[in-house]
C-alpha positions in Angstrom: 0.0 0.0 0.0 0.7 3.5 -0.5 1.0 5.3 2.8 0.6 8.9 3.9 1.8 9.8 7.1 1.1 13.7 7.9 3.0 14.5 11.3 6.7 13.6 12.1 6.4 14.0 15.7 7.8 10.2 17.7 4.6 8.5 17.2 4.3 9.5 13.5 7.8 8.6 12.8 7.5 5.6 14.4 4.7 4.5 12.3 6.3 5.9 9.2 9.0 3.6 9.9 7.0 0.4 10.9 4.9 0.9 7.5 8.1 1.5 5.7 9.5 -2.0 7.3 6.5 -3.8 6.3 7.1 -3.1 2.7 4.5 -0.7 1.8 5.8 2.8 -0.1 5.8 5.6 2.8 5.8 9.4 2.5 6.5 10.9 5.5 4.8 14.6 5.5 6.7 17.5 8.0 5.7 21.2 8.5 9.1 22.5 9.1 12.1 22.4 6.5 14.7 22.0 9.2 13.4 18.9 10.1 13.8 17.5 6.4 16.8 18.5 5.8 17.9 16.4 9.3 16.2 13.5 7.8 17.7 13.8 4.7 21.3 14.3 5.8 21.4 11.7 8.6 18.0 9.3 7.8 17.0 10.3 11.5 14.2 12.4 13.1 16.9 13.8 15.8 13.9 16.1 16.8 11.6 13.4 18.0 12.9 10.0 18.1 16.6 10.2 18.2 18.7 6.7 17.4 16.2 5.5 14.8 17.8 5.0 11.5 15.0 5.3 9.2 14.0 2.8 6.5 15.3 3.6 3.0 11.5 2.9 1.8 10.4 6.1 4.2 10.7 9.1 1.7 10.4 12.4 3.6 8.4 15.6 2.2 7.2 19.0 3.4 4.9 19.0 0.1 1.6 18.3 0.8 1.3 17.1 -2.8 4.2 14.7 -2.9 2.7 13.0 0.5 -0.3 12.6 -0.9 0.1 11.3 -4.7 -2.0 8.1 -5.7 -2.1 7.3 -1.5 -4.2 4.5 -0.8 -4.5 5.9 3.1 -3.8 9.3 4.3 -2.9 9.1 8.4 -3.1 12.1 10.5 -0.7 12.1 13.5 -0.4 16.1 13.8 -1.6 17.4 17.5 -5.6 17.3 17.9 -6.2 21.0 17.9 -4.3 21.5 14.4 -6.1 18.6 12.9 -8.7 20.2 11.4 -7.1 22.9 9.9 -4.5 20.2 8.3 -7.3 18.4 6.9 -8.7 21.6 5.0 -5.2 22.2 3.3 -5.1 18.8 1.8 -8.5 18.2 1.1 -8.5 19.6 -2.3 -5.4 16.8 -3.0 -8.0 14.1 -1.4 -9.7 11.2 -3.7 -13.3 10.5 -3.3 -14.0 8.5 -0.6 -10.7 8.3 0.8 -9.2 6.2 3.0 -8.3 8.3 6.8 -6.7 7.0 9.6 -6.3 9.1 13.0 -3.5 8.2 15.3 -3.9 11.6 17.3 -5.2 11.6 20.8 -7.5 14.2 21.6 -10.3 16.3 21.3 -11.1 19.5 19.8 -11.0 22.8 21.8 -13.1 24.6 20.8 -16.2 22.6 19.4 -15.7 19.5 21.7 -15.6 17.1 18.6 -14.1 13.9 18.4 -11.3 13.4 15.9 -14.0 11.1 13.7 -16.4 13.8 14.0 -13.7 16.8 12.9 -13.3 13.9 9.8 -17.2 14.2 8.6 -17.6 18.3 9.6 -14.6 19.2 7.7 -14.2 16.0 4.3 -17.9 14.1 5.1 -18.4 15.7 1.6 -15.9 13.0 0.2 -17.5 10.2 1.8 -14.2 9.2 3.9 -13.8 5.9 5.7 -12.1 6.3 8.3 -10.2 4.7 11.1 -9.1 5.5 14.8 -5.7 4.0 16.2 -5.4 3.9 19.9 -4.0 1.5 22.8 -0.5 1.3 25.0 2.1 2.1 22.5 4.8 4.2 23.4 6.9 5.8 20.4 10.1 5.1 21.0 9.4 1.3 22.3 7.7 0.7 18.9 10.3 2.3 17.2 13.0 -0.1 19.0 10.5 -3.0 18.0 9.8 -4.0 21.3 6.2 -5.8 21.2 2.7 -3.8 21.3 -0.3 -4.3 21.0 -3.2 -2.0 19.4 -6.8 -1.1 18.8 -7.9 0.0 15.2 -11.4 1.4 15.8 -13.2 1.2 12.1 -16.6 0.8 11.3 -16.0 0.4 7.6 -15.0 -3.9 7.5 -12.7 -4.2 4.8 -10.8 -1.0 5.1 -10.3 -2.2 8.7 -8.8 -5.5 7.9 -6.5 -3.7 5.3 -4.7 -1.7 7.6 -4.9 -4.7 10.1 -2.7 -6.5 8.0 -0.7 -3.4 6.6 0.5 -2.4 10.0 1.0 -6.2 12.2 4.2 -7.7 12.4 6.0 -9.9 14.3 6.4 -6.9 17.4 3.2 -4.9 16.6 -0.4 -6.8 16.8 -3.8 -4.7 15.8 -6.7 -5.6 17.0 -9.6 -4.4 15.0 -12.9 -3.2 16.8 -15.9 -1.6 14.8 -16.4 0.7 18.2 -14.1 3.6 16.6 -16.1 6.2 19.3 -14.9 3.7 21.8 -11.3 3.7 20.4 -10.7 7.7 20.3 -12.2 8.5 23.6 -10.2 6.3 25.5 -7.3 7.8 23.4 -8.4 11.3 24.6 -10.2 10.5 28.3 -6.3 8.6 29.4 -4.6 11.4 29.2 -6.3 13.5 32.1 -6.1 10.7 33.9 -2.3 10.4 33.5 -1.8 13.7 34.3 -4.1 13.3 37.7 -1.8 10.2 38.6 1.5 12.4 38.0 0.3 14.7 40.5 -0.8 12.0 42.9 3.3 10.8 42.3 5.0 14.0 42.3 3.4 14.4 46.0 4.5 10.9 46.8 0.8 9.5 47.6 2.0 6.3 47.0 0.6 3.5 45.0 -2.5 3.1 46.8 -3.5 6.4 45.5 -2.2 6.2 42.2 -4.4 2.5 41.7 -7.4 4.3 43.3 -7.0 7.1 40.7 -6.5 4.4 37.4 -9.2 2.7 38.7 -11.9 5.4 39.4 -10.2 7.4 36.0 -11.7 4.2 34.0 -15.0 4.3 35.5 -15.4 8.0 34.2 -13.9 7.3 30.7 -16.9 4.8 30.7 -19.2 6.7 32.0 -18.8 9.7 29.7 -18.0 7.2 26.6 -21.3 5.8 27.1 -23.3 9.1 27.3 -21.4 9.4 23.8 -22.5 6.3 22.4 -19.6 4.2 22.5 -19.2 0.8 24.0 -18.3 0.4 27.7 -16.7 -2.4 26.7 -14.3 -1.1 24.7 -12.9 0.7 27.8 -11.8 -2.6 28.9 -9.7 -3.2 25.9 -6.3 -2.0 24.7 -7.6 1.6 23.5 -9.0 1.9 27.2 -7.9 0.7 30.4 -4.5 -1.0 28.4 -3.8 2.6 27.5 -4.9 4.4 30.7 -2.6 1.9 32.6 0.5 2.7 30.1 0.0 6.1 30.3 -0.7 6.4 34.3 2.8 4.5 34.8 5.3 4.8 31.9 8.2 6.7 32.6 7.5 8.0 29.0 4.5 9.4 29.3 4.6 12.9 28.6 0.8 13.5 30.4 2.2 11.7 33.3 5.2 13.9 33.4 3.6 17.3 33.3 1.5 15.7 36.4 4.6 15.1 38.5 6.1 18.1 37.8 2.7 20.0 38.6 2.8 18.0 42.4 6.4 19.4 42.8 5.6 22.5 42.5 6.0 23.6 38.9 3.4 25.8 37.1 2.2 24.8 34.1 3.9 27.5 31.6 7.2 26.3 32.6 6.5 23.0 32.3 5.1 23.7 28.6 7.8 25.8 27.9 10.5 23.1 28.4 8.7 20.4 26.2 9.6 19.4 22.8 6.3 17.6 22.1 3.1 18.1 22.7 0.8 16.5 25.8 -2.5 16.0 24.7 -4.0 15.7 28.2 -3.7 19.7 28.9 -6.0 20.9 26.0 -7.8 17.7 26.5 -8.8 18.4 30.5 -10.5 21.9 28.9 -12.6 20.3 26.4 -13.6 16.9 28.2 -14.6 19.4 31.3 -17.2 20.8 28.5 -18.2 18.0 27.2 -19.2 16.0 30.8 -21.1 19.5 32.1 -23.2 19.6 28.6 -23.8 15.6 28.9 -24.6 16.3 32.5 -21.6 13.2 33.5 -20.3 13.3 36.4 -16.2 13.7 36.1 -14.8 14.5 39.6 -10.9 13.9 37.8 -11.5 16.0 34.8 -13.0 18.6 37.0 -10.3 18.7 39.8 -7.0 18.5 37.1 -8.6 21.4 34.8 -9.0 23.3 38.6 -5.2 22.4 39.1 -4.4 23.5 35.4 -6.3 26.4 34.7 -7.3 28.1 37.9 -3.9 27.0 39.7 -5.6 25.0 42.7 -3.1 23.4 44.7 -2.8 19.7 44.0 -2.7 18.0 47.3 -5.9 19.6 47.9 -7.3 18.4 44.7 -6.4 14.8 45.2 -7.7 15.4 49.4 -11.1 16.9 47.6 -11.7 13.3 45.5 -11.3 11.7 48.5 -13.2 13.5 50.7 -16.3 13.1 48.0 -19.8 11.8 49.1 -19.5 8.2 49.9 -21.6 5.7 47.4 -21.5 2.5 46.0 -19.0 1.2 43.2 
């Protein structure tokens, strides 16, 4: 197949490379020019994932046109809140009914959409398929070709088993699931949670509190996944509590990491300020909060990491607050 990759962040790269590796014809797509000419010179994203010598089948671009020529799947790994203006500059260069694939985690600012739902707003004209890739896969683990396992959330059968089959190997195994709403909210909802158990950590709570917190963190990614229409039993998967549990306790989790800095001390600008790549969660926390008060769901986590976030509420109160909640029954 004829791949597209659109983002050349870790996780994008990775995947470049993995395609690349499973002999399919790869065109990795990057907004800044520096970054190419890295690539070009060394055949390594020293930005993002340094140490990985990319595979010669991996051709770099910062042409929108050149990544997209005859693709057979165009997959978006840019940062949620620039996804959908990324998808109106290439639109024009899409086929009918073409073939999408989201590997971003996230949801949109300022409408509270869904990656899937940014996909039918901004190309539905097109009549896309499309496809959301999501579980406990960190970049540079993927990239070293250490196993993994994934969900690939896609309604649309055959499309689903292509891409099954276009991105397994003998390190990385894709589960297919025709929940996709499932798939990207768990995605999205881990991330808050991640950042909630970094604070818990960076106070040195312990690991009572940071179990207590992963557990109760699932229970309101179901809860507000359901009142979306997804499958609460997708949240038991890989896109959902395999994820959530990655993300809660990896040393490379970046969500996790602006959470521990956050219950050291450190206020959120300078903990921005010194990261290379983006962490989801932070933008995420804003427009989950908005979602769960328009569905009515209740989402005690969300609503006490956006109070630590956004209205700089200390966090050993926050976490003291959750606890101190209204007793009731599990």
């Amino acid at each position: 197949m004829i791949f597209s990759v659109l983002g050349g962040g870790s996780w994008g790269t990775a995947l470049a490379d993995l395609l690349a590796h499973n002999g399919h014809d790869v065109r990795l797509w990057l907004r800044k020019q520096e970054l190419l000419d890295e690539i070009e010179k060394n055949r390594e994203n020293t930005w993002y994932l340094p140490g990985l010598t990319l595979h010669e089948k991996l051709r770099a671009t910062t042409d929108y046109g050149v990544a997209l020529e005859n693709t057979d799947c165009a997959m978006f790994v840019v940062p949620s809140q620039f996804f959908r203006g990324v998808l109106q500059e290439v639109k024009p260069l899409l086929p009918e009914r073409p073939a999408i694939l989201c590997a971003n985690k996230g949801i949109e600012l300022e409408t509270m959409c869904t990656m899937s739902e940014v996909v039918e707003q901004t190309v539905g004209d097109l009549n896309p398929r499309y496809a959301m890739l999501s579980g406990p896969s960190f970049a540079q683990e993927v990239a070293r070709r250490m196993p993994a396992a994934v969900a690939l959330g896609c309604v649309h059968k055959r499309l689903g088993q292509d891409l099954q089959d276009a991105f397994s190997n003998d390190y990385f195994r894709v589960y297919t699931n025709p929940d996709f709403k499932g798939v990207e909210l768990g995605g999205a909802i881990k991330n808050i949670i991640a950042i909630a158990a970094g604070i818990a950590d960076g106070l040195d709570f312990g690991t009572n509190a940071r179990a207590a917190l992963i557990t109760r963190g699932l229970a309101e990614m179901s809860r507000l996944g359901k009142a979306m229409g997804a499958n609460p039993a997708t949240f038991m998967g890989l896109a959902g509590m395999g994820d959530l549990v990655l993300t809660c306790t990896g040393e490379l989790s970046r969500n996790r990491q602006v959470g521990l800095s956050l219950g050291k001390g450190r206020k959120l600008p300078d903990i921005l300020s010194q990261m290379k790549m983006v962490a989801e969660g932070v933008k995420t926390t804003e427009a989950v909060r908005d979602l769960g008060r328009k569905l009515k769901v209740d989402l005690p986590i969300t609503e006490n990491v956006y109070e630590v976030l956004y209205n700089g509420k200390d966090p050993a109160l926050a976490v003291r607050e959750l606890m101190a909640r209204d007793l009731k029954d599990e």
